[in-house]
C-alpha positions in Angstrom: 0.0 0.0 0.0 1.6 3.4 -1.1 1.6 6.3 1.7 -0.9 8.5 1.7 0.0 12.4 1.1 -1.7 13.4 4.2 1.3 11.4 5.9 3.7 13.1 4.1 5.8 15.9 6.2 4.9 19.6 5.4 8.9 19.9 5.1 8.8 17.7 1.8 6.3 19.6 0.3 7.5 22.6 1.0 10.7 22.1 -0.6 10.4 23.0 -4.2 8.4 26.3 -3.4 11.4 27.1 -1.7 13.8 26.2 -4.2 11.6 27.9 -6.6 11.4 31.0 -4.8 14.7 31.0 -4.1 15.8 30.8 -7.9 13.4 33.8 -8.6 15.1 35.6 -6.1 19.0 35.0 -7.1 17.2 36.1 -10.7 16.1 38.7 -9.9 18.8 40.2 -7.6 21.2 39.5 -10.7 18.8 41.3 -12.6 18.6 44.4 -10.9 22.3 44.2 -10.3 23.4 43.9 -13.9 21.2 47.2 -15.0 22.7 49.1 -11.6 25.8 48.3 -13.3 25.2 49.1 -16.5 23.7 52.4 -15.4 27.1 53.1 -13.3 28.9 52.4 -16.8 26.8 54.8 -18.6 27.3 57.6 -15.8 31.4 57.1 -15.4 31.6 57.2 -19.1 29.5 60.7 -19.2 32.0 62.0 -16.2 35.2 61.0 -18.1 33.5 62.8 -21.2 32.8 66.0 -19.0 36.0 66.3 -17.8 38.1 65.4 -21.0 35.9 68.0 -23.0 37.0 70.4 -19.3 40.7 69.1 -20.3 40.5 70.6 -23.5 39.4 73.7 -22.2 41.9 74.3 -20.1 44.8 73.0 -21.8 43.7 75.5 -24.9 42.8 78.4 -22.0 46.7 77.5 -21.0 48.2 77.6 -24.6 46.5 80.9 -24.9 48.1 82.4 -22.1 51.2 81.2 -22.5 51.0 82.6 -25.6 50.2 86.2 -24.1 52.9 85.7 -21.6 55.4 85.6 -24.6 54.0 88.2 -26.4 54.2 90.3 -23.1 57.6 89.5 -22.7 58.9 90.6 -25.8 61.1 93.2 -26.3 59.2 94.9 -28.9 56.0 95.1 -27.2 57.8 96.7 -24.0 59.4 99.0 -26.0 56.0 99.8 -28.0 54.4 100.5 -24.1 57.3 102.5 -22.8 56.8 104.8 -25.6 53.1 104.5 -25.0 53.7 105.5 -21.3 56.5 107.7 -22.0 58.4 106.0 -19.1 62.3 107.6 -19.7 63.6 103.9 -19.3 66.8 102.5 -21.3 69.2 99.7 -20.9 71.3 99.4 -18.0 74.9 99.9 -18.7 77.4 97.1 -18.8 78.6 98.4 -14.9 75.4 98.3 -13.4 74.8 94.4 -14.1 75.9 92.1 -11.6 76.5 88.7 -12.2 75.9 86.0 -9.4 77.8 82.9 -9.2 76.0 79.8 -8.0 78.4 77.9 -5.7 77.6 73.9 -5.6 77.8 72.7 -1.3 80.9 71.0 -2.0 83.1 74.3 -1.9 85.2 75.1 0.2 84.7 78.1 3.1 88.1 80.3 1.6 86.2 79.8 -2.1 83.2 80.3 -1.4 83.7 83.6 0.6 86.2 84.4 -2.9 83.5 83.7 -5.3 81.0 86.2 -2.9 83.5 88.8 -3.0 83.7 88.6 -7.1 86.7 86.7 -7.8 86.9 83.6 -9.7 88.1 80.5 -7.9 91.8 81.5 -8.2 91.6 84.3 -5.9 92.2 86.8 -8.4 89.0 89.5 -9.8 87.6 88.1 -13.7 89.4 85.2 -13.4 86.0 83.5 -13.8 
């Protein structure tokens, strides 16, 4: 005589509704986490588009400046403003420029204090 499915345990039966449910679930969890994935994808790909279009921007803002910089810097256009301003400047003569010597930390004290003074390494003044 075969059991009877009053007999059976309620644990048996309730086994493929669980399974079931449970494969639903891990479905739908992949689900929803594949399209929050995708969606991340989407937005990091706009930010890197913002910013290397902001990239641009600033690295042609940069080349423009550096191009005014130069153009500031020349001697023609300072020469073109202090006529402009009327500013009674001129070149400095060759006794008014001092040259500085860069000592390395390896010198000694006695050169070092004969460089400062404006003699070359030998002691004696020009000898540079």
């Amino acid at each position: 005589m075969s059991k009877n499915r009053k007999n059976q345990s309620a644990a048996i039966r309730f086994a493929p509704a669980l399974k079931a449910v449970l494969l639903c679930a891990f479905l739908g969890g992949s689900s929803i986490g594949y399209v929050w994935q995708k969606n991340q994808l989407i937005d990091l790909g706009r930010r890197i588009k913002e910013r290397e279009a902001r990239l641009g921007q600033l690295r042609e803002a940069n080349l423009k400046l550096s191009k005014q910089l130069a153009t500031l810097r020349s001697p023609a256009y300072l020469e073109r403003r202090l006529k402009e301003l009327n500013l009674p400047l001129t070149l400095p003569a060759q006794g008014q420029i001092l040259r500085l010597v860069e000592t390395s930390a390896g010198d000694g004290p006695a050169e070092r204090d004969s460089m400062l003074a404006g003699r070359g390494p030998g002691g004696s003044p020009g000898a540079r």
